[in-house]
PDB file of N, H, CA, C and O in Angstrom:
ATOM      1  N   UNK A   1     102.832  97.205 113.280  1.00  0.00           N
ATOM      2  CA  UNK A   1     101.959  96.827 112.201  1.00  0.00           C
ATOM      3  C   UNK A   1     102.738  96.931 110.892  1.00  0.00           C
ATOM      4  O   UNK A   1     103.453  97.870 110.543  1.00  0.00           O
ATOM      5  N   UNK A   2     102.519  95.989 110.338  1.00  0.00           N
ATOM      6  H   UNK A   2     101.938  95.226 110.621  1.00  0.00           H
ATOM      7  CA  UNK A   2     103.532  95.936 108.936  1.00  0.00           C
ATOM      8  C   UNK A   2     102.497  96.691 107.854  1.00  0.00           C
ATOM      9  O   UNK A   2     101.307  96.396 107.744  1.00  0.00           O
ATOM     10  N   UNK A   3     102.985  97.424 107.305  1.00  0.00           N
ATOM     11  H   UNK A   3     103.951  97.664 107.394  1.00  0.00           H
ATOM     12  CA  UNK A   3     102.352  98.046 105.923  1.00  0.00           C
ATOM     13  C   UNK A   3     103.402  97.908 104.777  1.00  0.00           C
ATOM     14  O   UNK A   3     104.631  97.870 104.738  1.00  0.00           O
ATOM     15  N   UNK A   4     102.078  97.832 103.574  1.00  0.00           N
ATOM     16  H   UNK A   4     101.079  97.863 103.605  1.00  0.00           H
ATOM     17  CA  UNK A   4     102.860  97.844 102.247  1.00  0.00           C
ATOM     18  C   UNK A   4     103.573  98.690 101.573  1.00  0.00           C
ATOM     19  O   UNK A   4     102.762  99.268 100.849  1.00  0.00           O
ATOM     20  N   UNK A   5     104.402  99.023 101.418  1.00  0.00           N
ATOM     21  H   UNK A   5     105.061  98.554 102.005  1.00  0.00           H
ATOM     22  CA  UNK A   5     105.302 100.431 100.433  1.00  0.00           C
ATOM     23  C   UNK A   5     105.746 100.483  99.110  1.00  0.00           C
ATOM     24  O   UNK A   5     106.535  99.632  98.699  1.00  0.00           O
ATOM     25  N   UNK A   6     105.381 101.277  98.479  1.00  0.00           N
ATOM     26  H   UNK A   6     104.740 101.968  98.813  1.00  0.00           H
ATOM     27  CA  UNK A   6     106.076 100.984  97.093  1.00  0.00           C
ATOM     28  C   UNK A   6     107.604 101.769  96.626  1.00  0.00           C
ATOM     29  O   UNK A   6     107.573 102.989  96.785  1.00  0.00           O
ATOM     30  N   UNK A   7     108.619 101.331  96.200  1.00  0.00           N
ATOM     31  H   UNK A   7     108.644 100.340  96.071  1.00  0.00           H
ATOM     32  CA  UNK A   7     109.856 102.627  96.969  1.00  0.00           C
ATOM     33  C   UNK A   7     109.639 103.430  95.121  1.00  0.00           C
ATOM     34  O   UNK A   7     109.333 102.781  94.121  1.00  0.00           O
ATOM     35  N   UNK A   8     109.827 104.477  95.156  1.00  0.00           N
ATOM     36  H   UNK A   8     110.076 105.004  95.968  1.00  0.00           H
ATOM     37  CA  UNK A   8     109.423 105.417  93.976  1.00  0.00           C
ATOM     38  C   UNK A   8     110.806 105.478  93.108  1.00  0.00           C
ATOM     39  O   UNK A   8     110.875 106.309  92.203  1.00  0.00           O
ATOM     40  N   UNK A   9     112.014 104.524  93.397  1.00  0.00           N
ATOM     41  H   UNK A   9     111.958 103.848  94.132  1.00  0.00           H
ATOM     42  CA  UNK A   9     113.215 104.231  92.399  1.00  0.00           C
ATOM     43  C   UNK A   9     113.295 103.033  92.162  1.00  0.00           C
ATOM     44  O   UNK A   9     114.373 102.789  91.621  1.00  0.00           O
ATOM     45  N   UNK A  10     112.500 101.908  92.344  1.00  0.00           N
ATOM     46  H   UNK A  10     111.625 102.106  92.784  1.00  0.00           H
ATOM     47  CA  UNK A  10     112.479 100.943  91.642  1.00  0.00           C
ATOM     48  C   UNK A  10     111.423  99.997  91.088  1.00  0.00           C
ATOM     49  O   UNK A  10     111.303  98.961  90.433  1.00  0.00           O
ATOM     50  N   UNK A  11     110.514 101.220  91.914  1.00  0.00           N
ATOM     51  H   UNK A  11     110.611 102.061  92.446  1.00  0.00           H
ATOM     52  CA  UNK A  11     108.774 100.506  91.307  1.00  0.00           C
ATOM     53  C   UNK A  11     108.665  99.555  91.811  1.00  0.00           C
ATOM     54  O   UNK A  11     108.189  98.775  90.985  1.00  0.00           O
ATOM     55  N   UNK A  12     108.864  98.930  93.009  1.00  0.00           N
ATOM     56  H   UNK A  12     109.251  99.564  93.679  1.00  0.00           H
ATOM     57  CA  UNK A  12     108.891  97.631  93.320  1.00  0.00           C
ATOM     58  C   UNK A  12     108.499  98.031  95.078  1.00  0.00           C
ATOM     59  O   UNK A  12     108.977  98.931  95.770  1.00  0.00           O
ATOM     60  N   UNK A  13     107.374  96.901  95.468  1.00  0.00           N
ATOM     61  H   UNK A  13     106.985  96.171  94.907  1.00  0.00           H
ATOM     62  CA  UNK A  13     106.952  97.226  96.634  1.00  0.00           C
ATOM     63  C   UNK A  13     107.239  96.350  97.697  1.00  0.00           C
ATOM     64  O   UNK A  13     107.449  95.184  97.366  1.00  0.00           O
ATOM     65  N   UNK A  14     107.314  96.700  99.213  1.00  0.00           N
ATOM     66  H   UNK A  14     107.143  97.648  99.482  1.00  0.00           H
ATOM     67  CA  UNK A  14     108.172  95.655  99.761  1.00  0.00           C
ATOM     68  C   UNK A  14     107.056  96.017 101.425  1.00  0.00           C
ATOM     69  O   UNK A  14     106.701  97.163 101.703  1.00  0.00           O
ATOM     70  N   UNK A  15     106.721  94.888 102.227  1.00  0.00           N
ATOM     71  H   UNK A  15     107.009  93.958 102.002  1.00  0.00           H
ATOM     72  CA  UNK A  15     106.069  94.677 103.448  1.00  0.00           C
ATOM     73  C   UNK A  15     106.926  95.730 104.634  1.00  0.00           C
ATOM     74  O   UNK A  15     108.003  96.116 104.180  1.00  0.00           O
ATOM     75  N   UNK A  16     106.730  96.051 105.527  1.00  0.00           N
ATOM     76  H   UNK A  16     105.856  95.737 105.896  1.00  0.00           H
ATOM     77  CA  UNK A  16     107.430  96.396 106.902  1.00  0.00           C
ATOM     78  C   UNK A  16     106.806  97.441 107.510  1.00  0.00           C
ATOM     79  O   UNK A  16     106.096  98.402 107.212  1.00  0.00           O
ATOM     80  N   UNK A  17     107.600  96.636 109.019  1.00  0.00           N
ATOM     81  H   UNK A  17     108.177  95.856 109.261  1.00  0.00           H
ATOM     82  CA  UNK A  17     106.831  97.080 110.017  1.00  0.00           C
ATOM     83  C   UNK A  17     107.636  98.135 110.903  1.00  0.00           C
ATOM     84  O   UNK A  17     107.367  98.616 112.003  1.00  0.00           O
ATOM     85  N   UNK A  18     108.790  98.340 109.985  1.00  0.00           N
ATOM     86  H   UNK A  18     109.009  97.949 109.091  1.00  0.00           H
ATOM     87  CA  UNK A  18     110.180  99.404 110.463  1.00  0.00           C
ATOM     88  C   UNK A  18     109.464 100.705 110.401  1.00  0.00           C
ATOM     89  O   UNK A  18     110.119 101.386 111.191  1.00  0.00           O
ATOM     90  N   UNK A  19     108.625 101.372 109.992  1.00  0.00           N
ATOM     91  H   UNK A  19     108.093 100.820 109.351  1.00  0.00           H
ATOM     92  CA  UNK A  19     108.407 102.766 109.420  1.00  0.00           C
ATOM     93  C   UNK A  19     108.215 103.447 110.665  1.00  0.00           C
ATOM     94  O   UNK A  19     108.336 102.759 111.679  1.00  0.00           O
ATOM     95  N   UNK A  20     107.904 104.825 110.811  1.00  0.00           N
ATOM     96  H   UNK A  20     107.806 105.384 109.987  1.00  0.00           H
ATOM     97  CA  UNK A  20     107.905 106.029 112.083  1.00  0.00           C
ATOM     98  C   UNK A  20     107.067 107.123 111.486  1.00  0.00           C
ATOM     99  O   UNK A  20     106.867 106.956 110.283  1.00  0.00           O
ATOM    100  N   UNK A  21     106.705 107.840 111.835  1.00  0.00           N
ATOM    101  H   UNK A  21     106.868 107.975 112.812  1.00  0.00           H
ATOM    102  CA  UNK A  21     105.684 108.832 111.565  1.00  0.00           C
ATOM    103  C   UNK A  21     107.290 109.875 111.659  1.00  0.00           C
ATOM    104  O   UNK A  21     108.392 109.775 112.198  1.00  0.00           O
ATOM    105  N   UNK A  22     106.480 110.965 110.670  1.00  0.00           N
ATOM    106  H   UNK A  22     105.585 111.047 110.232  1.00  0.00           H
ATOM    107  CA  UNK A  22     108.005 112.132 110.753  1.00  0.00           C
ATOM    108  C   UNK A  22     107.260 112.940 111.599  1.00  0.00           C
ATOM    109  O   UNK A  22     107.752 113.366 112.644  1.00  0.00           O
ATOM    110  N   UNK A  23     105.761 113.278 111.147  1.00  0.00           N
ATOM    111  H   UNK A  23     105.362 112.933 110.298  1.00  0.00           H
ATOM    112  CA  UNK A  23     105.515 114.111 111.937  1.00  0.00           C
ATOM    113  C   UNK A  23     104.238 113.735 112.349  1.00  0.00           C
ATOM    114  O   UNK A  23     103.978 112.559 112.092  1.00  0.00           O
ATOM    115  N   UNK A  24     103.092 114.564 113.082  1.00  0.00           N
ATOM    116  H   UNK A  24     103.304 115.519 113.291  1.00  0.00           H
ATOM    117  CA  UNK A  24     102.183 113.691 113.868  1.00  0.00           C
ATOM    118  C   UNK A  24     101.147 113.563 112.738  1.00  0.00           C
ATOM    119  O   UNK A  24     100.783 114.421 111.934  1.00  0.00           O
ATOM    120  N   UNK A  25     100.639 111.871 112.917  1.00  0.00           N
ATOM    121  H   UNK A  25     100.934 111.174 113.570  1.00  0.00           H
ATOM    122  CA  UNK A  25      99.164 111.945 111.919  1.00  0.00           C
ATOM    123  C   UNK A  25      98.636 111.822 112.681  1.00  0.00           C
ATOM    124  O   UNK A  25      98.914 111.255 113.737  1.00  0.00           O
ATOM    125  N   UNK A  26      97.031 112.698 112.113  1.00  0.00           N
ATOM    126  H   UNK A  26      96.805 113.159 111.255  1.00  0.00           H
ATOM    127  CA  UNK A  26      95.982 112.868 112.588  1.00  0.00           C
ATOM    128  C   UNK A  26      94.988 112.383 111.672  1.00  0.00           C
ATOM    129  O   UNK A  26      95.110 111.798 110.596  1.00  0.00           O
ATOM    130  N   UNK A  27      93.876 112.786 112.392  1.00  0.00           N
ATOM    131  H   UNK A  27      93.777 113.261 113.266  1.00  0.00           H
ATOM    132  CA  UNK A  27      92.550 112.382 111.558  1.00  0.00           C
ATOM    133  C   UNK A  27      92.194 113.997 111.049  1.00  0.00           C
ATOM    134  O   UNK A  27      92.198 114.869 111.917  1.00  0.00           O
ATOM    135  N   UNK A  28      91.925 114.321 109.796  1.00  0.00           N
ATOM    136  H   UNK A  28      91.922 113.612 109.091  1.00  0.00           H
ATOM    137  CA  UNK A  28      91.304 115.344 109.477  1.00  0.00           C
ATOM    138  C   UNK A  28      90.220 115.110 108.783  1.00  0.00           C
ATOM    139  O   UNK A  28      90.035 114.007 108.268  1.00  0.00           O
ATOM    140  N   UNK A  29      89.055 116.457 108.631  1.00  0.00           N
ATOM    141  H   UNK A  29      89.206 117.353 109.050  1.00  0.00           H
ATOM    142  CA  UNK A  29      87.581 116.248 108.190  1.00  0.00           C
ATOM    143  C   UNK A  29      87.887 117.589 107.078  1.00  0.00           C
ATOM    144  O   UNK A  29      88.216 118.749 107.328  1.00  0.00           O
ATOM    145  N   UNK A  30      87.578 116.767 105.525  1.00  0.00           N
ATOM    146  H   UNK A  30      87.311 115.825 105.322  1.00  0.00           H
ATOM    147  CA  UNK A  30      87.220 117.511 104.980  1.00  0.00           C
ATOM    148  C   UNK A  30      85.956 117.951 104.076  1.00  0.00           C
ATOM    149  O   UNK A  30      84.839 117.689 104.524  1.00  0.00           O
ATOM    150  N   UNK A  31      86.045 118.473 103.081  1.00  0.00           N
ATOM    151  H   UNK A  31      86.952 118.686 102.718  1.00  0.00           H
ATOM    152  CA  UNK A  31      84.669 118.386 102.519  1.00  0.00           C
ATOM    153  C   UNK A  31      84.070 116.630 102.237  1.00  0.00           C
ATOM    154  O   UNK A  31      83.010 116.142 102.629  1.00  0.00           O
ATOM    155  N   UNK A  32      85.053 116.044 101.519  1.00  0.00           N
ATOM    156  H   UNK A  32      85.914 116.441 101.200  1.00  0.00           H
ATOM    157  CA  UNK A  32      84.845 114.314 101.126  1.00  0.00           C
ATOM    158  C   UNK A  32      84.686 113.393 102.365  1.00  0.00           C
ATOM    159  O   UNK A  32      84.358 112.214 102.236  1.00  0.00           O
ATOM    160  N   UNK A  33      84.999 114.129 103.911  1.00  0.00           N
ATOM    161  H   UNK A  33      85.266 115.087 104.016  1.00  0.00           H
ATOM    162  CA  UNK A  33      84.801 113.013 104.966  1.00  0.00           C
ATOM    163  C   UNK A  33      85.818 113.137 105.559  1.00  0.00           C
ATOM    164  O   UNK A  33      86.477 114.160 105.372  1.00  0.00           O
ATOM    165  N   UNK A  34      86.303 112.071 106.523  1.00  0.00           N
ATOM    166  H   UNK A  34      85.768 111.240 106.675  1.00  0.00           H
ATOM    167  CA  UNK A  34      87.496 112.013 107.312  1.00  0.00           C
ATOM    168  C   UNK A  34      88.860 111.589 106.439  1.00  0.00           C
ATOM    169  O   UNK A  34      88.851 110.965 105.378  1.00  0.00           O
ATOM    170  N   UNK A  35      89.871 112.017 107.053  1.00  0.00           N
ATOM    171  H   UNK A  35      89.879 112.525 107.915  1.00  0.00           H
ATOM    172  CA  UNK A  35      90.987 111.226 106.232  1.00  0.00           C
ATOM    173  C   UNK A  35      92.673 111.458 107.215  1.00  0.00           C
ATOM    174  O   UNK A  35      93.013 112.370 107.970  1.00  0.00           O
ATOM    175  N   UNK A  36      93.263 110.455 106.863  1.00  0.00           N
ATOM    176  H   UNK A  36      92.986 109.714 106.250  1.00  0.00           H
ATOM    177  CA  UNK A  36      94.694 110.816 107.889  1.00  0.00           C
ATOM    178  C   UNK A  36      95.195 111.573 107.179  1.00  0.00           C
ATOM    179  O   UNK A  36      94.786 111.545 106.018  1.00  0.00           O
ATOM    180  N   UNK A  37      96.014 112.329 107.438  1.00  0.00           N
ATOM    181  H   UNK A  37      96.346 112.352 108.381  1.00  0.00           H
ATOM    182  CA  UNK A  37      97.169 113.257 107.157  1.00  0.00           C
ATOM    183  C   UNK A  37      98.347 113.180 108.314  1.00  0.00           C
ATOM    184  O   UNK A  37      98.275 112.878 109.505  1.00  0.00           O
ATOM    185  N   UNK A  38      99.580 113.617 107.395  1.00  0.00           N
ATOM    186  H   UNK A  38      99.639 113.863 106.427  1.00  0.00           H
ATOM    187  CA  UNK A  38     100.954 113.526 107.974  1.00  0.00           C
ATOM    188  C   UNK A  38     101.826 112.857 106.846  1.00  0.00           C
ATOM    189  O   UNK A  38     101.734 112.577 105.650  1.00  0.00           O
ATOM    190  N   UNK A  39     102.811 112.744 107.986  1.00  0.00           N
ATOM    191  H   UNK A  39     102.886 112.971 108.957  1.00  0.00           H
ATOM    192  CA  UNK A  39     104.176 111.765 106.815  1.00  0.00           C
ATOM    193  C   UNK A  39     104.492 110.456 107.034  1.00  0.00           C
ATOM    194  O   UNK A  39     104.226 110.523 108.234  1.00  0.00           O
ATOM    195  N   UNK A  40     104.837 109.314 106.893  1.00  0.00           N
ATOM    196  H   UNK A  40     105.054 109.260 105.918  1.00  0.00           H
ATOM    197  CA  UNK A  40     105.486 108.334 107.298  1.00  0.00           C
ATOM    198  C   UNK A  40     106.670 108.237 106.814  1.00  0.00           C
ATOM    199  O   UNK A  40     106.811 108.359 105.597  1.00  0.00           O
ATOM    200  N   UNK A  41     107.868 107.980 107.710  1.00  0.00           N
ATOM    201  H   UNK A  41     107.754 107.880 108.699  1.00  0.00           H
ATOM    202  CA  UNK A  41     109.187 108.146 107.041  1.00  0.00           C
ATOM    203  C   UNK A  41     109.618 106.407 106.855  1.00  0.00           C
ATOM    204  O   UNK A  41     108.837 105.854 107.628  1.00  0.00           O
ATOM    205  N   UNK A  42     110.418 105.399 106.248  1.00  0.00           N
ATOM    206  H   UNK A  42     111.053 105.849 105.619  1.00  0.00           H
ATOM    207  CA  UNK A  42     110.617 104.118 106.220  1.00  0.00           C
ATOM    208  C   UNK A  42     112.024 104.098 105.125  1.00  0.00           C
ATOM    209  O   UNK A  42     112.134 104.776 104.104  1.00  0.00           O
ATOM    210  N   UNK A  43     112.978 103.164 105.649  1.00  0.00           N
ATOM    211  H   UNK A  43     112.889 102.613 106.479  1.00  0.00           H
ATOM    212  CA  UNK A  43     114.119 103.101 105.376  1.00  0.00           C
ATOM    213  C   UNK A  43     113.679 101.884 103.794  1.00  0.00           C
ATOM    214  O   UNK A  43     112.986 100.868 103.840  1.00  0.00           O
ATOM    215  N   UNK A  44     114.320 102.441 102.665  1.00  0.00           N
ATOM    216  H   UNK A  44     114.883 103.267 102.627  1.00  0.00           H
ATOM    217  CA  UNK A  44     114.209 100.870 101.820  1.00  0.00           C
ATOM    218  C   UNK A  44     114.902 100.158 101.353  1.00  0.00           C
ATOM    219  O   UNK A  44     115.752 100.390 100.493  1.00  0.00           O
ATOM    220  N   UNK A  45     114.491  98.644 102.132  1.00  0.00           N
ATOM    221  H   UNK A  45     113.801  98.456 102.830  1.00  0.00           H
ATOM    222  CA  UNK A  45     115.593  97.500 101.459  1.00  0.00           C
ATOM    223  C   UNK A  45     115.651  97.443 100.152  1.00  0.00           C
ATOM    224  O   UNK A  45     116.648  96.866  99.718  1.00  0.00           O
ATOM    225  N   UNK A  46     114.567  98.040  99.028  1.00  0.00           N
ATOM    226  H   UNK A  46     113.757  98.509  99.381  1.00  0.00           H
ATOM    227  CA  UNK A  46     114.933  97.869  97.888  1.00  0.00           C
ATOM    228  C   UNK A  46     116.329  98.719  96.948  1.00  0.00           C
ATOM    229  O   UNK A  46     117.109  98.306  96.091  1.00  0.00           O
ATOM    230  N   UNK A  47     116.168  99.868  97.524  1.00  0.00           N
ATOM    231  H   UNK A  47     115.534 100.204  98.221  1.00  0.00           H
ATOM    232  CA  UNK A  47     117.156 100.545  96.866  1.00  0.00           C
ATOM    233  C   UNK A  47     117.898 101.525  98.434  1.00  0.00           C
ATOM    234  O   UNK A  47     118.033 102.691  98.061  1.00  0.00           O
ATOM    235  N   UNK A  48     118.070 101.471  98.985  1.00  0.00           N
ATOM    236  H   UNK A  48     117.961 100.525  99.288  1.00  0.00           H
ATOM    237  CA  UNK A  48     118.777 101.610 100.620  1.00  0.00           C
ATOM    238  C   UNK A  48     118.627 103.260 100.773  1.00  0.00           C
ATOM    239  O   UNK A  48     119.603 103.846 101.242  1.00  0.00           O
ATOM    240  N   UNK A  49     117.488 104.021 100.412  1.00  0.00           N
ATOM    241  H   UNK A  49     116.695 103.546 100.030  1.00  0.00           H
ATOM    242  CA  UNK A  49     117.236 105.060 100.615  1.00  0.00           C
ATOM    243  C   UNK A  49     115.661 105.309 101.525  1.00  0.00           C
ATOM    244  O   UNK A  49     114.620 104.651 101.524  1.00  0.00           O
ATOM    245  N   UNK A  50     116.212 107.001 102.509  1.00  0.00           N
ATOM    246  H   UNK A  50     117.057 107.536 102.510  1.00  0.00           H
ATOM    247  CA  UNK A  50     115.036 106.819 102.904  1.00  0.00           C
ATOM    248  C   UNK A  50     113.963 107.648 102.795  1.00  0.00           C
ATOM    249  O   UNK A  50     114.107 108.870 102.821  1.00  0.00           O
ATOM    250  N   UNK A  51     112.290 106.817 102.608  1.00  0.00           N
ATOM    251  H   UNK A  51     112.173 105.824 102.587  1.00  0.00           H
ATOM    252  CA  UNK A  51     111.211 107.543 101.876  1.00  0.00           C
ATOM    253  C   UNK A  51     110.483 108.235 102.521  1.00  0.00           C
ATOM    254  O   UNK A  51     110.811 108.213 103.707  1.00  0.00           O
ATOM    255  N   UNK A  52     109.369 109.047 102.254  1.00  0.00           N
ATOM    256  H   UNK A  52     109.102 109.065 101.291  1.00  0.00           H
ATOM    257  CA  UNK A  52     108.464 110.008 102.965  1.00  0.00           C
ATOM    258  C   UNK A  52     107.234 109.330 102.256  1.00  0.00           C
ATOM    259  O   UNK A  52     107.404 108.733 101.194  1.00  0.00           O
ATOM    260  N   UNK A  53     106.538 109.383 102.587  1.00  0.00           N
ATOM    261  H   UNK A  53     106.400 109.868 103.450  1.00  0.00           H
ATOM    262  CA  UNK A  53     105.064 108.506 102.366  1.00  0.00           C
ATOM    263  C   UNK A  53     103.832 109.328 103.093  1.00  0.00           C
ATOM    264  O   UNK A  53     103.830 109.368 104.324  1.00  0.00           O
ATOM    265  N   UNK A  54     102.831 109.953 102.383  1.00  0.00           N
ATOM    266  H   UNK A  54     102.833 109.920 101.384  1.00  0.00           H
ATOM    267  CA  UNK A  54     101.772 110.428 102.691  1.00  0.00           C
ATOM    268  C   UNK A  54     101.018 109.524 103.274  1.00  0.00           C
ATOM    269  O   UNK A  54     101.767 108.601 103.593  1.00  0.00           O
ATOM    270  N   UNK A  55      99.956 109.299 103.579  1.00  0.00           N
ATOM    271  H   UNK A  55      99.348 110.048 103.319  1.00  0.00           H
ATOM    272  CA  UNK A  55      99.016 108.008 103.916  1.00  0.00           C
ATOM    273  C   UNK A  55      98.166 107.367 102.715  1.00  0.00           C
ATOM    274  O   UNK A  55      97.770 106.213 102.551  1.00  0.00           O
ATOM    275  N   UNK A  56      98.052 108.298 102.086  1.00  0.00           N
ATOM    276  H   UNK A  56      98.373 109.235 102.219  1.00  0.00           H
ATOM    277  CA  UNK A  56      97.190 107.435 100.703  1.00  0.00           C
ATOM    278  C   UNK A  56      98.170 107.641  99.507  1.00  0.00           C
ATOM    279  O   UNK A  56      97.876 107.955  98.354  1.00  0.00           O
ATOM    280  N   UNK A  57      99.365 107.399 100.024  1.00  0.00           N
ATOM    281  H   UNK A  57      99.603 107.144 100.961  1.00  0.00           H
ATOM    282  CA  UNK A  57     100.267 106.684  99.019  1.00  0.00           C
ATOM    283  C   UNK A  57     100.690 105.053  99.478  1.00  0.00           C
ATOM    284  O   UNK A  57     101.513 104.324  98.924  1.00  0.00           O
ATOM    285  N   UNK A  58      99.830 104.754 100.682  1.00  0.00           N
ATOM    286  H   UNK A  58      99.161 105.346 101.132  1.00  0.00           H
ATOM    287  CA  UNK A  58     100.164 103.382 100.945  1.00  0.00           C
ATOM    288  C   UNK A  58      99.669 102.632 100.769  1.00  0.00           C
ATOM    289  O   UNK A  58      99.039 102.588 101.826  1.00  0.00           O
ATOM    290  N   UNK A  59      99.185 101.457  99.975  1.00  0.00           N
ATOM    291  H   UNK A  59      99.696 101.493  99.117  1.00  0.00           H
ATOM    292  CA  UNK A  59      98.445 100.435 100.284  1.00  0.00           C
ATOM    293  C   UNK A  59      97.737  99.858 101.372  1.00  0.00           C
ATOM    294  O   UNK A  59      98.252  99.781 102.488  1.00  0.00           O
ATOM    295  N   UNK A  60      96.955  99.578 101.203  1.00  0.00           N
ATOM    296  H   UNK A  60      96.536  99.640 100.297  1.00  0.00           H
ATOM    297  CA  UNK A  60      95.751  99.089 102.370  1.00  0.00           C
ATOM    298  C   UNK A  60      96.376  97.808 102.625  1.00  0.00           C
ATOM    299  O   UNK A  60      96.768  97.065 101.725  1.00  0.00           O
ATOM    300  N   UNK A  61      96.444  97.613 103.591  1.00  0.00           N
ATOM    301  H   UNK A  61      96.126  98.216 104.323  1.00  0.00           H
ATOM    302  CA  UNK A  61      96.893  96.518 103.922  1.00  0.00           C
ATOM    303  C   UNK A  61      95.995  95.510 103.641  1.00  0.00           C
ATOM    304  O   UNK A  61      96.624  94.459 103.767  1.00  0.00           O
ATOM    305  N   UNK A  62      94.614  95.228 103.258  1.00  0.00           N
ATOM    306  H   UNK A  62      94.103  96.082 103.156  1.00  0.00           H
ATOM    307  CA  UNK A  62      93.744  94.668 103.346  1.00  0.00           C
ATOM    308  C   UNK A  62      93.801  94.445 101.972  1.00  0.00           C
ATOM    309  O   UNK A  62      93.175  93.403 101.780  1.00  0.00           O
ATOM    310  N   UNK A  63      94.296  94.954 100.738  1.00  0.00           N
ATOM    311  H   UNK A  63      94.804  95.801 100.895  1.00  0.00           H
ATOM    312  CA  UNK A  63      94.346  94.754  99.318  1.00  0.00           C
ATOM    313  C   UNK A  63      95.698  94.799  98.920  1.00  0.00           C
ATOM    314  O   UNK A  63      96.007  94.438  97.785  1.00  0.00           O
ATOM    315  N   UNK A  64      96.560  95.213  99.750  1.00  0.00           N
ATOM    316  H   UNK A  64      96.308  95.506 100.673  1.00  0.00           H
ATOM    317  CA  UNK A  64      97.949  95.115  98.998  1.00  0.00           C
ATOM    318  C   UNK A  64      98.340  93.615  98.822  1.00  0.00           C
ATOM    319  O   UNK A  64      97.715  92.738  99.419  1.00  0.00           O
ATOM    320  N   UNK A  65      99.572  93.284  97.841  1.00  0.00           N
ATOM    321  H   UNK A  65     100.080  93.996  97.355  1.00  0.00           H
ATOM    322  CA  UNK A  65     100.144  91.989  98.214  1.00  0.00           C
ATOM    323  C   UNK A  65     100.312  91.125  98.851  1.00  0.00           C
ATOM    324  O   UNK A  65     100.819  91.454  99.923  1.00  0.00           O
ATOM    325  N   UNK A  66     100.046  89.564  98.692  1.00  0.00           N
ATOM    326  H   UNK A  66      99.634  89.297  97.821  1.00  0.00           H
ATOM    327  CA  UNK A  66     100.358  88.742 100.178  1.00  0.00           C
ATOM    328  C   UNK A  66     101.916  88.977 100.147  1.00  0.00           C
ATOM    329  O   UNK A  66     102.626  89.243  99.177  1.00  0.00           O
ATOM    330  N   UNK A  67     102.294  88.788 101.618  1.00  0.00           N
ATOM    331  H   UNK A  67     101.718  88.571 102.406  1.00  0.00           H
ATOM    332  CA  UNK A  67     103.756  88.919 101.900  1.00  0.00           C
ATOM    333  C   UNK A  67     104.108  87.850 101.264  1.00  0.00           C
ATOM    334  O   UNK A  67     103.249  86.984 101.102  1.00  0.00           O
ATOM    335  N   UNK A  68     105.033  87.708 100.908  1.00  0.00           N
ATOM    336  H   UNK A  68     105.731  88.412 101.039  1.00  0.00           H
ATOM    337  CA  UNK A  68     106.314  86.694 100.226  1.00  0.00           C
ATOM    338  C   UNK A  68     107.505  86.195 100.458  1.00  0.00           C
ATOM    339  O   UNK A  68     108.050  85.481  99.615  1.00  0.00           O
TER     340      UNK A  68
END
C-alpha cells in the first residue's frame, strides 16, 4: 500500500509503498477512542535519509496529494 510522507529536511512530500514497520503497530484504546501506535521506518528519495514516522504523522491517503 503506498502512503504519503512528508521527509522533515526538505518539507517536501513524496508517495511509497517501500516503508516497514520498525516495530509492531497496533490498535490502541484511549480516553479519545481507538488509534494506531508504533513506528514506520521509510528510506527518502527526497533527501536519501532514513525516517521514523509515527502514524499520525502520515497523511491519509484519502486526503493527501494525487500522485504525480
Amino acid at each position: 500500500m503506498e502512503l504519503y510522507f512528508t521527509c522533515p529536511v526538505k518539507n517536501q512530500g513524496f508517495w511509497t509503498a517501500a516503508w516497514r514497520s520498525k516495530d509492531r503497530l497496533q490498535v490502541v484504546e484511549d480516553g479519545a477512542g481507538r488509534r494506531l501506535a508504533g513506528l514506520v521506518e521509510v528510506d527518502c528519495p527526497l533527501c536519501g535519509r532514513r525516517h521514523d514516522f509515527r502514524p499520525e504523522e502520515i497523511a491519509c491517503p484519502l486526503t493527501a496529494p494525487e500522485k504525480g
